[in-house]
N, C-alpha and C positions, 0 to 999 in steps of 0.2 A: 504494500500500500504506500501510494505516494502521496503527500502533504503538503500544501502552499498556501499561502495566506497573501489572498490580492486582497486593493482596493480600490471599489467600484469598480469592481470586474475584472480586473488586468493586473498585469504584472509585466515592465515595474509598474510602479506607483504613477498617476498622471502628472505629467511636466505641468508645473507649475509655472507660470510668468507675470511678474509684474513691469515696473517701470519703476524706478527711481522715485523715491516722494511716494508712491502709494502707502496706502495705511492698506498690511496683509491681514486678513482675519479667517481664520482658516478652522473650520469644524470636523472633527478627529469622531466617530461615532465607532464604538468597540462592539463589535457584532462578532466577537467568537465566543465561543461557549465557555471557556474553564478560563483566559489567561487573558493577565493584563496587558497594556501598551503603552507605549508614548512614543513621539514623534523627535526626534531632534534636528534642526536647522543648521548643519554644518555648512560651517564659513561665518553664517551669517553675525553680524553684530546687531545684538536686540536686548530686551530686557534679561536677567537673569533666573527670573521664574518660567521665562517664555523659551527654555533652551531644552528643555524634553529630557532631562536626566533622569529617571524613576528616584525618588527617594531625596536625589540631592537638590532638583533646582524645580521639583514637582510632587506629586502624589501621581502613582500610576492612575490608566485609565480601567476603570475595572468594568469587567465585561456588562454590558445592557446600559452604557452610561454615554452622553457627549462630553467634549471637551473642548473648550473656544480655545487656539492661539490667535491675540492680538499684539502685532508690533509691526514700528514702522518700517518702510524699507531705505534707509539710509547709505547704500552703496549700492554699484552697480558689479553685471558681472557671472559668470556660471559658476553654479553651486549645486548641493543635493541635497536630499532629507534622508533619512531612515529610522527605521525602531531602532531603540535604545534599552528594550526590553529580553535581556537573554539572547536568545540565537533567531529571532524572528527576524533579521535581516537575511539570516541565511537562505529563507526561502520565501523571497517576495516582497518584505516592505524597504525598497527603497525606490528614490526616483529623483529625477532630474527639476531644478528649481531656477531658472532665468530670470534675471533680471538687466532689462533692458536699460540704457543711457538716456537719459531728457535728449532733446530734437538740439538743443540749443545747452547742452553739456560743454563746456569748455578742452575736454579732454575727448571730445567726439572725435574718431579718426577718419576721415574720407579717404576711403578704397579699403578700409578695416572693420569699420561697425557699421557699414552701411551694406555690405556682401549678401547674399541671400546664406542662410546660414543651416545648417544641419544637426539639429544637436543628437549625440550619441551618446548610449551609457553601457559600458564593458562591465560585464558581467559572467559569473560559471552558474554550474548548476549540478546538484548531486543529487539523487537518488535516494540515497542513505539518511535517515534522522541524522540532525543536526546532532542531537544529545548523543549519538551512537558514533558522528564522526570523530569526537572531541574524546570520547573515550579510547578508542582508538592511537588514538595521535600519544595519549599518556602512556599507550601499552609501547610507547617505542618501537612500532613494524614499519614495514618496508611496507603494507597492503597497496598503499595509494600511489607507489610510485610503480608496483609490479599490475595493478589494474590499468595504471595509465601508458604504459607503456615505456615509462622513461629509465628503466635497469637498462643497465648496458651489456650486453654479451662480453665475456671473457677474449673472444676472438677480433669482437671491436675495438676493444678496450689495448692490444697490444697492437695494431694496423696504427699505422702514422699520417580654360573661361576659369576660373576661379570661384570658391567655395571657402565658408568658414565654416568652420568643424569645431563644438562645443564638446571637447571628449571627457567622459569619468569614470574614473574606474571605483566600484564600488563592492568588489568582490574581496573578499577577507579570508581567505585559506593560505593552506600553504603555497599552491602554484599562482600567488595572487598579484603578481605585476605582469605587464603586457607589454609587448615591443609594437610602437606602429610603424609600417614604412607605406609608399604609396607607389603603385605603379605610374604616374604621370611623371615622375621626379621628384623633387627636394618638397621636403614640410616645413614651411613657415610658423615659427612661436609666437603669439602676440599678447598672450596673456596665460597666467598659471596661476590658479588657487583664487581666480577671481580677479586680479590687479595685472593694470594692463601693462607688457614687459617691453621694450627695447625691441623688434621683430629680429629673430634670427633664424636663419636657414640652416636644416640638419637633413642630412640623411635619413636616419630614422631615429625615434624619440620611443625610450625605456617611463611609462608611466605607471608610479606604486600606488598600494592601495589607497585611495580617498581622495587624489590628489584631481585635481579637473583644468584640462587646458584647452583656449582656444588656439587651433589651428590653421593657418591658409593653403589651401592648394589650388593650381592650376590646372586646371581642362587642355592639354597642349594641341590636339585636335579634337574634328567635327566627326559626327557618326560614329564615335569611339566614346566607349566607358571603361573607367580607368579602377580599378580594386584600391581601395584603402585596407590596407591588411592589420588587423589585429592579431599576436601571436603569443600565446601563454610564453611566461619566463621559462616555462620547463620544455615548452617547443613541441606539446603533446597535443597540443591543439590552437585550432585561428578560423577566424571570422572575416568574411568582407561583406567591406559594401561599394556596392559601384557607382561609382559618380559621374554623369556625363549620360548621353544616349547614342544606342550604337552597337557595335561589336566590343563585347569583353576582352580586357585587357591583361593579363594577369601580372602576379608581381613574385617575383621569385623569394620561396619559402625558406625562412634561417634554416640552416643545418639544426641534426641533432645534437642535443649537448655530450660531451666525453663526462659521465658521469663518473667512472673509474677517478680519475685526474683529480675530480674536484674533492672525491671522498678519500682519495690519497692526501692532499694539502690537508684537509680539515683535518684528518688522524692525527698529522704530524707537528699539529699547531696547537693539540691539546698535551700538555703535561698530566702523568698522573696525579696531582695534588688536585684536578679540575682550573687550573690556571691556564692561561693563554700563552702561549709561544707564535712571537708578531713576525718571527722568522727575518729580521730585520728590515720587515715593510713598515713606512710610515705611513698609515695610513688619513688622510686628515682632507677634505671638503674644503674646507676652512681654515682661514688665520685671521691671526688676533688682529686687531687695530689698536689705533694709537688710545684707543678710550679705555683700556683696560688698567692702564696706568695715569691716565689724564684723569679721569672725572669720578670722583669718590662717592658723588652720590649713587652713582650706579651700582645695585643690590646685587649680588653677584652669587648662583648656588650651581651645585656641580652634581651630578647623579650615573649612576652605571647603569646601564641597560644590561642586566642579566640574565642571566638563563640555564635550564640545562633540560637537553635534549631528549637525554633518556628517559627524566619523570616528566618531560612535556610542562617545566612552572618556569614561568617569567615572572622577571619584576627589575625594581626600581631598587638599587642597592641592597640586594640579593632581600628583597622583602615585598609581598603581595600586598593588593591594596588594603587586606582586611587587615593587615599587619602595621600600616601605615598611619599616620597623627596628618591632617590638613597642612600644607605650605602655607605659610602667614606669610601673607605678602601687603604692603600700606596703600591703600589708593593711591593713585597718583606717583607713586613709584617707577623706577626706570630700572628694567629687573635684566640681568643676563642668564642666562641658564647655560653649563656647560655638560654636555653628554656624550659620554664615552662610552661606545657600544662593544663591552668585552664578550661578547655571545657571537658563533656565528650563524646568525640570523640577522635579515636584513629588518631594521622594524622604523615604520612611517610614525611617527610620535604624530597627533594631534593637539593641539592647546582648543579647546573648548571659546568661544566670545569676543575672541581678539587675533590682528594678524601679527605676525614675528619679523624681524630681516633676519637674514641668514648672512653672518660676520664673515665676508672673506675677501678675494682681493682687490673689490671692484669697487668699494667704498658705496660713494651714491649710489653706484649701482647695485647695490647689493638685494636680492628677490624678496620683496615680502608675500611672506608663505601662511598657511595656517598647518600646512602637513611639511616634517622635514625626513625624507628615507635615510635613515642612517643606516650605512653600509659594515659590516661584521668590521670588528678593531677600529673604526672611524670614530673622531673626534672632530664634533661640531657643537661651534656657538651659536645662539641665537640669542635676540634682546626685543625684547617689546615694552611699552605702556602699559600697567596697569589702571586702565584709565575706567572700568566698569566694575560695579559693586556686585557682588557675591560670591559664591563657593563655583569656580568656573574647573568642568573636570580636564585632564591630560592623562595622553593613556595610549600607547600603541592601537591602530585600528585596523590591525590585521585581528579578526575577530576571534580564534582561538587563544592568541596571545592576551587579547586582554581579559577573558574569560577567563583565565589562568594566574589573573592576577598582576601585570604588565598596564 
């Protein structure tokens, strides 16, 4: 028996879209029999009782009940929602949330926000209870990589017009980052996590989980449709969609990964004491700036992204959240967080109500994010404004991770 939980019929969840300056009021009615819900507005900046956390920033929605969210909409930009309730994102409640630029926005871009636009949301899908994948994952098995196909044989293993594209990935498992590339040519960036970026040209672009970016592509001829390819991090599976009208175009598929190679480094980079051996890699996204030493008012907390693989528990300096006292942090604060990912696992940290920059070598330029992928042994900083009142959560939103405590 298979289990999904739409709303108003479908799955995802219905794209939402406002405009800049609208006031959203949005009614949540819980039609499942036994479990409760709540919704939360990732990215978005709103009130703090309006942010959908069960327990911290609300009271769930308990079944046969409504629930109004009102708040304004005060930034523009691609965003999502999902439940925040247990594993009910896993099958079903999430969805795509737009919001549109005023006509006479100052930061409107002509030949960028005026594009006819495509929005997409990256997505998987199991079979299996949510509750039954998660226990799994703790028993420490290979199941999910030998169903998916992604073990490597032993004999392998030794052999040597233009378009904007609103993409999210909202998928939280293990295989749960995506590679895009496009058969027309190169991918234009022009926004990521909602805040519009610098436009830069990539070959193909690696998006983690929760992370949402708008994209440009080109139509390069007529009568031709051109594959936008999505492809799991693990390479076991991909999605297109064609843009353009015509004859299909296709776009040539990554290789498989050399799994052997990878689970030979990771062996050789754990110590028996459970320590990490960096094998002389520095691994680091980021560097400091000059304000780390300059400006004293800047709050300054450091934390380890840990883990271990065999009991499947994550956390925050080797401690789960139930294990955890609240971060005090003072309104109005200028806070830096430094995060050291001694796990190898890759994990997307989320800040809950506010965006971040991400400290490295581009100064001004530097991305402001609300999701940052920190990469196994990677050290990155980040700084943001406390500038909204309440208890605002953070938490890896690879979704068994933070089920586990992360």
């Amino acid at each position: 028996e298979k289990r999904a939980i739409a709303v108003n019929g479908q799955i995802p969840m219905p794209t939402l879209t406002f405009t800049e300056g609208d006031i959203a009021e949005i009614y949540v009615h819980n039609d499942l029999k036994k479990e409760n819900t709540a919704l939360h507005w990732h990215g978005l900046f709103l009130p703090n009782k309006e942010d959908g956390v069960p327990y911290l920033t609300q009271m769930p929605i308990k079944p046969g009940t409504t629930h109004k969210y009102t708040f304004p909409i005060i930034q523009n930009g691609t965003y999502w929602y999902h439940s925040h309730s247990g594993l009910q994102e896993q099958i079903g409640l999430y969805g795509l949330f737009i919001i549109n630029k005023k006509k006479d926005d100052s930061t409107f871009r002509k030949g960028i926000d005026d594009l006819p636009t495509v929005p997409v949301i990256l997505s998987e899908w199991t079979d299996l209870k949510p509750e039954n994948v998660q226990r799994m994952l703790h028993n420490a098995n290979d199941w999910f990589a030998i169903k998916k196909g992604t073990t490597q044989s032993y004999a392998e293993a030794i052999k040597k017009g233009q378009f904007s594209t609103k993409v999210t990935n909202e998928w939280k498992r293990a295989s749960s980052y995506f590679w895009l590339t496009y058969g027309g040519g190169k991918i234009t960036v022009v926004a990521s996590d909602g805040n519009d970026v610098e436009p830069v040209e990539v070959d193909r672009l690696i998006i983690a989980v929760s992370e949402t970016y708008d994209v440009v592509v080109t139509i390069p001829e007529d009568k031709k449709s051109f594959a936008f390819l999505a492809t799991a991090e693990d390479r076991t599976g991909s999605a297109s969609l064609f843009l353009g009208e015509g004859t299909k175009q296709s776009v040539s598929h990554l290789p498989k990964l050399k799994y052997f190679e990878g689970m030979k480094m990771m062996n050789d980079m754990m110590k028996m004491n459970g320590e990490m051996n960096d094998m002389g890699m520095k691994m680091s996204l980021n560097k400091m700036d000059m304000n780390a030493v300059m400006y004293p008012e800047i709050s300054e907390l450091r934390f380890e992204l840990s883990g271990n693989m065999n009991r499947y528990v994550w956390s925050l300096d080797n401690k789960v959240i139930s294990e955890t006292d609240k971060i005090l942090i003072k309104k109005g604060e200028n806070v830096r967080i430094v995060l050291y990912n001694g796990s190898m696992m890759r994990h997307p940290m989320h800040l809950h109500g506010h965006d971040f920059r991400i400290i490295n070598e581009h100064g001004d330029y530097s991305p402001l994010k609300n999701v940052i992928d920190i990469m196994p042994m990677e050290t990155d900083i980040i700084e943001f404004q406390a500038n909204a009142d309440g208890d605002w959560f953070f938490h890896c939103h690879i979704l068994y991770h933070m089920m586990a405590g992360m």
